[in-house]
C-alpha positions as CSV (number, residue, x, y, z in Angstrom):
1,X,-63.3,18.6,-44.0
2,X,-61.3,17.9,-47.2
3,X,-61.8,15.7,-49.9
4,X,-59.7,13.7,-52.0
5,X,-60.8,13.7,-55.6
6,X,-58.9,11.2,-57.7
7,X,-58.9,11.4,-61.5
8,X,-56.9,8.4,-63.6
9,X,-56.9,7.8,-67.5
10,X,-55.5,4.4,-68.5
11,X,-54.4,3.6,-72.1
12,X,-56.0,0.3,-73.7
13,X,-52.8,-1.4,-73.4
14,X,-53.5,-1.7,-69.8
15,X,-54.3,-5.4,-68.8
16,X,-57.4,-3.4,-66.7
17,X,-58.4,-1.4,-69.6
18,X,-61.4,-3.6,-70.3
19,X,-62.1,-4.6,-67.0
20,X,-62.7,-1.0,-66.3
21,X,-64.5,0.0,-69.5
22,X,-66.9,-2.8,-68.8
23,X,-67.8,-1.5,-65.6
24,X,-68.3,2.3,-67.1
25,X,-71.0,0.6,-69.5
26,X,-72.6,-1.2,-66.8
27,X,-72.4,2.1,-64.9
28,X,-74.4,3.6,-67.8
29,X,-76.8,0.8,-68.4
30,X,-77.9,1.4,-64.6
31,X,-78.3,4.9,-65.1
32,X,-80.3,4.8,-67.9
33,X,-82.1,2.0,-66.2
34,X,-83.1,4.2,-63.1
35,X,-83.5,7.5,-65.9
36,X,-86.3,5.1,-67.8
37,X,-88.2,4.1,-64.1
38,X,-88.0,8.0,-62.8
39,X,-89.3,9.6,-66.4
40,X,-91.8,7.2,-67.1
41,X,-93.2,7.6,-63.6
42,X,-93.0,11.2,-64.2
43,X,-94.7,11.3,-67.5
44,X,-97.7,8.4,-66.9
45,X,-98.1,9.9,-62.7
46,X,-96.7,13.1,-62.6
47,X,-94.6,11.6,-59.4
48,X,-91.2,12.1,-59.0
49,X,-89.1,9.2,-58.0
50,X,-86.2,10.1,-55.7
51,X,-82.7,8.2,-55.0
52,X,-84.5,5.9,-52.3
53,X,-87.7,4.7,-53.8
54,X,-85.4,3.6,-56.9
55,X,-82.1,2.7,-55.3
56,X,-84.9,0.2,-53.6
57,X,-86.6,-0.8,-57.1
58,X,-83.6,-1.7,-58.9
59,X,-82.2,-3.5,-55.9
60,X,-85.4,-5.9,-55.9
61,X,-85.6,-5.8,-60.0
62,X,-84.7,-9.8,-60.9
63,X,-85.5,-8.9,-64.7
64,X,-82.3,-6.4,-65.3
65,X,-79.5,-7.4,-63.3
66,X,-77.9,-3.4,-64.2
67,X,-77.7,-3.3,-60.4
68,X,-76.1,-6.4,-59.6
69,X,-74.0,-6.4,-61.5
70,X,-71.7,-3.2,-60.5
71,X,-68.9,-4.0,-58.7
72,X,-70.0,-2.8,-55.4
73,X,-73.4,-1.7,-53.9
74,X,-71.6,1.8,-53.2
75,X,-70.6,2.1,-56.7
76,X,-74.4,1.6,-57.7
77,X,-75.4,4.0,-55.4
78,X,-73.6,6.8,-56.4
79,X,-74.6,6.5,-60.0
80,X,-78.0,6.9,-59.1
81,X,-77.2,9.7,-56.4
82,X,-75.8,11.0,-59.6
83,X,-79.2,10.7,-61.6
84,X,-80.9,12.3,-58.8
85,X,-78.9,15.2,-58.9
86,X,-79.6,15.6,-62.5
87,X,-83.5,15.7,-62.2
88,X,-83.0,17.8,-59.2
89,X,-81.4,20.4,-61.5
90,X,-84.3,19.6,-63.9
91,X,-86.9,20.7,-61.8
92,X,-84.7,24.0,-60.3
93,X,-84.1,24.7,-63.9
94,X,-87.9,24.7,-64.9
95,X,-89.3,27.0,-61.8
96,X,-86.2,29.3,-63.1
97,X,-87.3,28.9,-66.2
98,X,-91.0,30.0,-65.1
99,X,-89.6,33.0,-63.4
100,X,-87.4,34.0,-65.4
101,X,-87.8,32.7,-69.9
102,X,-86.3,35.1,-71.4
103,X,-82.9,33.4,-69.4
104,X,-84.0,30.7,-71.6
105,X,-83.5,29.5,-75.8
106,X,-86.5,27.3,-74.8
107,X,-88.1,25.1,-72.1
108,X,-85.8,22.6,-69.8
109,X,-86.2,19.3,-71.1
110,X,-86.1,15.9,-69.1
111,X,-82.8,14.3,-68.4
112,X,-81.5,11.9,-71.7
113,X,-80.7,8.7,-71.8
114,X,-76.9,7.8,-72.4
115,X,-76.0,6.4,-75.9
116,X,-76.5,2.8,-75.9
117,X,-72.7,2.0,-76.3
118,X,-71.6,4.9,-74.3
119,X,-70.3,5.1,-70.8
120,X,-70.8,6.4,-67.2
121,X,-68.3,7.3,-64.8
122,X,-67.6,5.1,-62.1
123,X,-67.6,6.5,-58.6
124,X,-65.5,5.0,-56.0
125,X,-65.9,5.7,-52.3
126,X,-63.4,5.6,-49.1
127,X,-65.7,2.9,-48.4
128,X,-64.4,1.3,-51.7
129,X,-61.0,1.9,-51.2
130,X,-58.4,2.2,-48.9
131,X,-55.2,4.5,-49.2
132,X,-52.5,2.6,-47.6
133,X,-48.7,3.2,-47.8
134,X,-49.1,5.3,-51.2
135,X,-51.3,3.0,-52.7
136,X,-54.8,3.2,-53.7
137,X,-56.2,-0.3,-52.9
138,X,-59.3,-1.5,-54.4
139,X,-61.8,-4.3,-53.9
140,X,-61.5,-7.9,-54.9
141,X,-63.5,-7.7,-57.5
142,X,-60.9,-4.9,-59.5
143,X,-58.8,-8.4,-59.7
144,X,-55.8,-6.6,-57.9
145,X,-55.5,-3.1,-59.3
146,X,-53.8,-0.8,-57.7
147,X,-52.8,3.2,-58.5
148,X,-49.4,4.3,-56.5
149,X,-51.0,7.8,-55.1
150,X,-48.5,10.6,-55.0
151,X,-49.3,12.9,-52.7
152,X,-48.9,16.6,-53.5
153,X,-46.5,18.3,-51.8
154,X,-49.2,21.1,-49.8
155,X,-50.5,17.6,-48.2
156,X,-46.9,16.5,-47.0
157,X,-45.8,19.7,-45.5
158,X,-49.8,19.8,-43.6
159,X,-49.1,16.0,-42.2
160,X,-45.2,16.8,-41.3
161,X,-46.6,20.7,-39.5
162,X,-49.6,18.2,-37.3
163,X,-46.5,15.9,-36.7
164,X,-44.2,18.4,-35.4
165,X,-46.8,19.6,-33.2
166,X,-48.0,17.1,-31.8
């Protein structure tokens, strides 16, 4: 299986530039939503809250619309996939750290918050977008942007060799 990683800067004179910044802080706002549920839970209970149990809190939470208000329910999801992966690395890094100190300057500490006016990266799925004809096609809610994809030259000559032999 091979996957497609696509990585896109945009100067602010784009007309999507703010479109797109104002998703990344809404990206961060959700993570640091979800970061604030899964360490205080973890500080008052000892319990740690995995993707599912908050994925499903922040769905139902009325009070902060951080969730809501992502472009797509994918999009949401992968930022707190990403989250998860962080305290999962947490908690590898302290029984490590038990094993193993002197590895250490000092104990692993929780995962931070994100500044306040920072930003998070956005993660788009094939379930997001669609490659079509060169084109990167996103969701309605991108307000028509589009990125012309070209495809490196090792991924031509594969598609052109399973061509020829079919």
């Amino acid at each position: 299986m091979m996957k497609r990683v696509e990585h896109h800067r945009l100067k602010p004179s784009s007309p999507f530039y703010a479109m797109l910044r104002e998703f990344c802080h809404r990206s961060k706002n959700l993570y640091n939503h979800g970061n604030f549920l899964i360490r205080q839970t973890f500080i008052d209970d000892g319990k740690w809250l995995r993707y599912g149990e908050v994925d499903r809190l922040l769905k139902a939470d009325k009070d902060y619309p951080d969730y809501r208000e992502m472009p797509t329910a994918q999009t949401a999801q992968q930022t707190l996939r990403i989250l998860d992966k962080n305290w999962t690395s947490f908690f590898a890094a302290i029984k490590d750290w038990k094993a193993h100190p002197e590895k250490y300057k000092g104990r692993p500490k929780l995962p931070k918050y994100k500044p306040k006016d920072g930003y998070f990266p956005l993660v788009l799925t094939n379930q997001n977008c669609k490659l079509k004809d060169g084109v990167i096609r996103f969701p309605r809610v991108f307000q028509g942007f589009t990125v012309k994809w070209p495809a490196p030259r090792r991924l031509d000559s594969l598609n052109e060799r399973k061509l020829f032999k079919s």
